[in-house]
N, C-alpha and C positions, 0 to 999 in steps of 0.2 A: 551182270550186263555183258553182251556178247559183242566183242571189238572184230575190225573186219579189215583188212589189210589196205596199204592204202593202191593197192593193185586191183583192189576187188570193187572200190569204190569209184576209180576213173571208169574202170571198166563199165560201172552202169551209168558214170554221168554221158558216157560214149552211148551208149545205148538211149539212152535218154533224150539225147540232144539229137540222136538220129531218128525219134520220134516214136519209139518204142514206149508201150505202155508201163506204167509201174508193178501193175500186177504181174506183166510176161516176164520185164528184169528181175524180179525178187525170186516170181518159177527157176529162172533160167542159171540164176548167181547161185539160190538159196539161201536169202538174206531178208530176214522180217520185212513184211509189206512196209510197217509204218517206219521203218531204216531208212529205205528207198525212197520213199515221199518225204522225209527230213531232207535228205541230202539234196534231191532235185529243189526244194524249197529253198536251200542255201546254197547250190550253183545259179541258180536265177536272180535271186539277190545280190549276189554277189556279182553277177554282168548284168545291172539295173534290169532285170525283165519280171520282177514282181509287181503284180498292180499298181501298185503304192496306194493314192489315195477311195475306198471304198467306192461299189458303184452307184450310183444314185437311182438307188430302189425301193424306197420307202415313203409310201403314200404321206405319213406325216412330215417328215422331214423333207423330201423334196418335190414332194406334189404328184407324186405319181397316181394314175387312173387305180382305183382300189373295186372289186368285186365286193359289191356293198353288199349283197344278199349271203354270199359265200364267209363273208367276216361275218356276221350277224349271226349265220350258224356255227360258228368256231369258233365265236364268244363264249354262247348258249356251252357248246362242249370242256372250254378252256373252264369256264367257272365249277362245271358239273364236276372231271375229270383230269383238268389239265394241269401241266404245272410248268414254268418258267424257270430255268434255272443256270447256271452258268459254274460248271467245275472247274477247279484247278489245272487240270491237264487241260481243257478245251480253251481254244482259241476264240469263241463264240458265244451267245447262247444259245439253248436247247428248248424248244416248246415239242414235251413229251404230253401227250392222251394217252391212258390206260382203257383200254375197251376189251368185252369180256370176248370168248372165241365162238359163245353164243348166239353173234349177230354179226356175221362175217360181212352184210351189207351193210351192215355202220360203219365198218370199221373201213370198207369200200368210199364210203360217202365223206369220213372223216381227212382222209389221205387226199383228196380228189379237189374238199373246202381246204388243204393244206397248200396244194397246187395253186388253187387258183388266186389267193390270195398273196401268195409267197410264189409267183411264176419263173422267176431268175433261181430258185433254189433246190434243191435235193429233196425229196421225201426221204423215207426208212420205216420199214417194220420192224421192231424188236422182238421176238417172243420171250413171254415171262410165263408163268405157270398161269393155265387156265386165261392165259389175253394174249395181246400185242400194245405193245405201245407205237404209235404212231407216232413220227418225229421229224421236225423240221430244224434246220439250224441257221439264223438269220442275226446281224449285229444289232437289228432293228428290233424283236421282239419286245423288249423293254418300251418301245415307242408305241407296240402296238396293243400291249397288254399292259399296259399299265400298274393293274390290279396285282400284279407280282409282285413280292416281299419275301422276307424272312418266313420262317414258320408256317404253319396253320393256315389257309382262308378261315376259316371260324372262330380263328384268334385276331384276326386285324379286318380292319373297317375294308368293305366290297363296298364301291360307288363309280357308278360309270362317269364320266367326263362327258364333258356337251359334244363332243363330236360322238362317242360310241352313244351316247341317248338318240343321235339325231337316226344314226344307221338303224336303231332298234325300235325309234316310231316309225320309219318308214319302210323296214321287213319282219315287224315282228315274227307271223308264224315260224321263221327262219330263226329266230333267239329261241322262240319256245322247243322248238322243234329241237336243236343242238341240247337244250337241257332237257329235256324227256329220254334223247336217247344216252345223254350221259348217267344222269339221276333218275330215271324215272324211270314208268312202264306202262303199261295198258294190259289189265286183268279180267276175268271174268269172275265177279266180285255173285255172292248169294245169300239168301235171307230167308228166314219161317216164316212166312204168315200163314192165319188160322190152317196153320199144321201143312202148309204147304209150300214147298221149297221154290224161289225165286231167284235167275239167277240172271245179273244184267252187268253191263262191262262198266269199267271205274276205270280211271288216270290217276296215276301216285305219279308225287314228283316229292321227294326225300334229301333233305342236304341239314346238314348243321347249323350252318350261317344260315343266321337271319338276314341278315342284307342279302344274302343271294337270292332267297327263300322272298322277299320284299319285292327282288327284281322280277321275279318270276309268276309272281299273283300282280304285280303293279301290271305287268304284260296284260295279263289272262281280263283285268279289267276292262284297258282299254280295248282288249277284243269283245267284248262280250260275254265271255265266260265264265260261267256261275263255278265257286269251290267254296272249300269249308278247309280248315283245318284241324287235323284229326291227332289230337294227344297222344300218346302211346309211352307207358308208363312214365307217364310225368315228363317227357318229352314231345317239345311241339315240331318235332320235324318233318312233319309228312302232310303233305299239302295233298287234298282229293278233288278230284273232276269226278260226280256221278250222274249228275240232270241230264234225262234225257239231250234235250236240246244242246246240251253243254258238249257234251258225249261227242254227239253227231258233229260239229265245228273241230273236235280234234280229231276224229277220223277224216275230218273229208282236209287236215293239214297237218298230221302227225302221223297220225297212224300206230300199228302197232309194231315193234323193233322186228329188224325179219336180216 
């Protein structure tokens, strides 16, 4: 651990206080960014100018107006991809999305349904190999996700609450849509008959959990959506869209990941 005189640290609560950003004191001292923002964090506190009590931003907890279509698809991505989580070191939690760098407009669309649900808050892109995680950090998450725990989703029970069913009968395509582009895909699927090759587009939607896998055909019902569920060695995790008509209803409200 690197200690910093205590000449070096008035120096930037001076700079600090003169409205100097944290990033230019830390260039300017050479003193770790996250140094800098500790120490401003405890001269604030210490001349009472920390917010104290959180702000009142959380559609469940204090009633705030909620972008019901935009949660609906951040659901859909949160069950597909998401994960809720809260470390040691953070002060918060974290609702990370892992999205591949193959569909730079997902990952556009994901950060955007981040915003607008969570509008008092920060985004973040992370890069990891082959993705980005897209990240919000909110005290609230636990209110909004419920569905967060220990371990696995396909270890522990997925069931929405009467308030997310309500959001999810009233935008569906918006839930199905967040899980296709977490889970899923839109293929151009082919077949022999009498010796002659046929080749017509299919929807996979692929997750482990059954309850998720439940919430996601319980959807497709009340849309209209004809599926089948397709085994794949002794595994039933891959849910298919191939009926025409079926087909047609998720392009003209899904589409294919771009």
């Amino acid at each position: 651990m690197e200690f910093h005189s205590l000449e070096i640290r008035q120096m930037a609560l001076s700079l600090l206080r003169g409205g100097a950003k944290n990033a230019d004191v830390a260039r300017q001292l050479n003193v770790p960014l996250g140094t800098v923002g500790y120490w401003k964090h405890k001269d604030r506190a210490k001349r009472g100018e920390c917010p104290g009590r959180r702000a009142r931003d959380c559609a469940r907890c204090d009633g705030v107006p909620l972008d019901r279509p935009a949660y609906a698809y951040l659901l859909g991505l949160y069950l597909g991809d998401g994960h809720v989580s809260r470390y040691s070191g953070h002060r918060t939690w974290s609702l990370m999305i892992t999205l591949d760098d193959h569909w730079p407009g997902i990952q556009d669309e994901a950060e955007a349904a981040l915003k607008a649900v969570f509008p008092r808050h920060s985004t973040c892109r992370v890069r990891v190999k082959g993705a980005h995680n897209i990240k919000v950090y909110s005290t609230h998450l636990p209110c909004m996700f419920p569905q967060h725990g220990p371990g696995r989703k396909h270890e522990r029970l997925i069931a929405l609450e009467p308030w997310q069913q309500e959001i999810v009968d009233q935008h569906p395509w918006e839930f199905v849509r967040g899980l296709i582009h977490s889970d899923g895909c839109r293929i151009t699927n082919w077949t022999v008959r009498n010796g002659k090759r046929y080749e017509y587009p299919r929807y996979w939607f692929t997750n482990v959990s059954g309850d998720i896998r439940n919430l996601f055909t319980d959807t497709l019902d009340r849309l209209g959506v004809a599926w089948t569920n397709c085994t794949r060695n002794g595994q039933p995790y891959n849910v298919s869209v191939a009926r025409k008509g079926s087909v047609a209803l998720m392009d003209a409200h899904v589409g294919p990941k771009y």
